[in-house]
N, C-alpha and C positions, 0 to 999 in steps of 0.2 A: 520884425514885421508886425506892425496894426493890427491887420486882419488877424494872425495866427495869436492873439494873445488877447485878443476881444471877447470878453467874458457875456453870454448871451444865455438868459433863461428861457423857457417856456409854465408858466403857472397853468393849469388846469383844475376848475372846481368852478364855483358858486354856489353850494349849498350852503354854504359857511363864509360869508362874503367877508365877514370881519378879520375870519383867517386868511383868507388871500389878503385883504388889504395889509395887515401885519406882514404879512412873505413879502410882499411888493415892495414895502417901505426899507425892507430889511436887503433886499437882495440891490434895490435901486442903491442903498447908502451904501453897500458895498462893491461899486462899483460895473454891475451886470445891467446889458440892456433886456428889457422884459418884452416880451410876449404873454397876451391873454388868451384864456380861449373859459369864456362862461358861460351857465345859463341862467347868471344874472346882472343886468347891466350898472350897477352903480359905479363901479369905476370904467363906466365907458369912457368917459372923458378926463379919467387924472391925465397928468401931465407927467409920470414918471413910466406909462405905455408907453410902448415903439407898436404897436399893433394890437390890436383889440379885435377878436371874434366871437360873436353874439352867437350862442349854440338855442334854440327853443327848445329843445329837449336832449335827454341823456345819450337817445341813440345818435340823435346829431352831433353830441360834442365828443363821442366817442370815435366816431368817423371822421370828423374835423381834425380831433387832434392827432390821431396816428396820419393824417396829411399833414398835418403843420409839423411832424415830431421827425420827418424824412428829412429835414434843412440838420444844419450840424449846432446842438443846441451843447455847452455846458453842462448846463442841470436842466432835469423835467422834473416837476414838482408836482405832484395830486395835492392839493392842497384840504381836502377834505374826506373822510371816511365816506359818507355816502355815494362820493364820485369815484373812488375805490371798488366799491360795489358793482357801481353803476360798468364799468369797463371790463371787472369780472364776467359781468353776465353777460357783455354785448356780444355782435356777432365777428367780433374782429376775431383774425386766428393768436392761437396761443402765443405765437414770436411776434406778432402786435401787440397784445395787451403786456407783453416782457418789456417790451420797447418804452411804456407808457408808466408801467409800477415800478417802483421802489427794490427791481433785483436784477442780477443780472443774464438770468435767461428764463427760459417756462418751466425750469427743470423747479425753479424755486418761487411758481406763485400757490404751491399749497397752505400755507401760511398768512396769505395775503387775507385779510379783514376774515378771519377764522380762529377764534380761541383755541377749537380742537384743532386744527392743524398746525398752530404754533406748536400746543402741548404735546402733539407727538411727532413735531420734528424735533424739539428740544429733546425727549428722552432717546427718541434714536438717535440722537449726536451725542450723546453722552455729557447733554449740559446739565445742570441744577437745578431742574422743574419739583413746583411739587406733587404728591400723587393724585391721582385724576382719574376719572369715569368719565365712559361717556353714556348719554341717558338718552334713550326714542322716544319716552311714554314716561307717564308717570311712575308706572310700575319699577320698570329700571332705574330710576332717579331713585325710589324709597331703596331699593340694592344696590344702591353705591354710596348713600350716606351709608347702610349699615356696613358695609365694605369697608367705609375711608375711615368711618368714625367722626364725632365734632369734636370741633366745629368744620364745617366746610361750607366755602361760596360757590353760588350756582351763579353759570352767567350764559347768556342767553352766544351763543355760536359768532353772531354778528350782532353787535353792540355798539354803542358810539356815546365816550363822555363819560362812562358807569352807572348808566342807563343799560337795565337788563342783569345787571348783577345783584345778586341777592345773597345776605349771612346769613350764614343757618348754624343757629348754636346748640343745638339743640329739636328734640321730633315734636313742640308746641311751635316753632318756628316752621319745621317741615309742613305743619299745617295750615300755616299763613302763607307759605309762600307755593303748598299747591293750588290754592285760590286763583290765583294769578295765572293770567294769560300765558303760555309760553312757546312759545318757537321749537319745538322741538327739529333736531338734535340737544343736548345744550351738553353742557361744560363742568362736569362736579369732581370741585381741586380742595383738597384739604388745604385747611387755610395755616400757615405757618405764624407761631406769635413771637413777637419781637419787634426791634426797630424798625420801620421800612427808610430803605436810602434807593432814592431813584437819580438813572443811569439815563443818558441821552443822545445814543452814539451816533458821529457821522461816518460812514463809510461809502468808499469808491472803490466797484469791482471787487466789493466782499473784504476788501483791507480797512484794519480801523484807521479812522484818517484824525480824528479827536471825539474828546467826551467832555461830558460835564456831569457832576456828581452834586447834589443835592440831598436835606433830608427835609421831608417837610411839613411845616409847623400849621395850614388852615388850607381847610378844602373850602369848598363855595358849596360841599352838599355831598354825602356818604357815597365813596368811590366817586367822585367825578375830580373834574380839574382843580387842581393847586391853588390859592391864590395868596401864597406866605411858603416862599421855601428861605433854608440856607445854604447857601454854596459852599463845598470844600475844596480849598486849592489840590490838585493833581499830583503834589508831588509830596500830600503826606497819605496818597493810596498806597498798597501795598502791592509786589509785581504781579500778584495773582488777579486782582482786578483788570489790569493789563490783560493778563493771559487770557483770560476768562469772558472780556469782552473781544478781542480778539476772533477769539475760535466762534461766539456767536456769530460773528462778520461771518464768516466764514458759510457756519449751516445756514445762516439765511438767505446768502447770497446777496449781500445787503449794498445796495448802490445808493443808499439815499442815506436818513434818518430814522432811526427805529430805536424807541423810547422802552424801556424793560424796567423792572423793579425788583429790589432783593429787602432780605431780610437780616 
């Protein structure tokens, strides 16, 4: 049967139009019809749309898309961290914005666009985080570097890109970087030295579904995106990799893609 085997997206964002237009191209080539819903119109008119919804603001596209997300979609994609936020905060109820992110019920959006609530879902699952503070003030921030020790990165709660994360190697640093504007709650993780190899897991209803492993060789700028990795094929990982991404599936509840890094 057609119908029952017809692969159909829903894309949701425009804050990052260049990454929805990457998602489109990618999900079009493989095979999925798309669905938009943004609050920016540059691909009003590509030709790899089935439907296109112009949202003027966050709280419209938020309401939009949990109406457009009731049809029986494949995948729903956020295509962007601030449109993550943006459905966080709205007024939908908590089994709507489940509906809309990257997990599989509301039991698992404490996590969602939250460093600290990653880091302490991860230690209460009994994954491989490193050790972490969390800071209100500055005061408490100077008592979790002396806590953690250096070096340690501060990163601001909700961040996008590695924008908001800051080294600190040391208390001449602690002093640069009390300077700085900050968002308090924020995030103070002892920083682990060694290689970093990043991890790019796809999962469905929390089971890992594939991954891709990477190490990599040029940022475009300190903590932010890639722009020179190398790939390693899958089958000279060891089964602990397996396991260990796995069981993340697992605590996060992870229906989508969710990007992690080790050491």
């Amino acid at each position: 049967n057609d119908e029952m085997h017809r692969l159909e997206a829903l894309l949701i964002g425009g804050h990052w139009p260049d990454f929805m237009a990457v998602t489109l191209e990618l999900l079009a080539r493989a095979g999925f019809t798309v669905d938009i819903i943004s609050i920016n119109d540059s691909l009003k008119h590509n030709g790899s749309i089935r439907n296109y919804v112009f949202a003027q603001n966050d709280a419209i596209l938020a309401k939009a898309a949990i109406d457009q997300a009731s049809k029986r979609y494949s995948l729903v994609v956020v295509t962007d961290d601030p449109t993550l936020g943006a459905i966080l905060r709205s007024d939908l109820h908590e089994e709507e914005k489940a509906k809309l992110l990257p997990v599989i019920s509301k039991k698992h959006l404490g996590h969602i666009f939250s460093k600290i609530g990653l880091s302490q879902l991860l230690d209460k699952s009994g994954i491989n985080t490193p050790g972490y503070a969390i800071a209100n003030n500055e005061q408490e921030l100077k008592a979790s570097l002396a806590m953690l020790g250096y070096p340690v990165v501060i990163k601001l709660d909700s961040s996008t890109g590695g924008r908001g994360v800051f080294e600190c190697a040391n208390e001449s640093d602690l002093g640069v970087i009390s300077s700085k504007p900050h968002i308090y709650p924020v995030l103070a993780q002892k920083k682990i030295m060694g290689n970093e190899v990043s991890f790019e897991a796809f999962y469905q209803n929390g089971t890992l579904v594939h991954f891709a492993c990477s190490t990599v060789e040029r940022y475009q700028y300190q903590f932010g995106p890639t722009s020179v990795r190398r790939y390693t094929q899958l089958a000279f990982l060891g089964k602990e990799v397996f396991d260990e991404l796995s069981l993340l599936g697992q605590a996060l509840g992870g229906s989508l893609q969710v990007g992690t890094e080790s050491l």
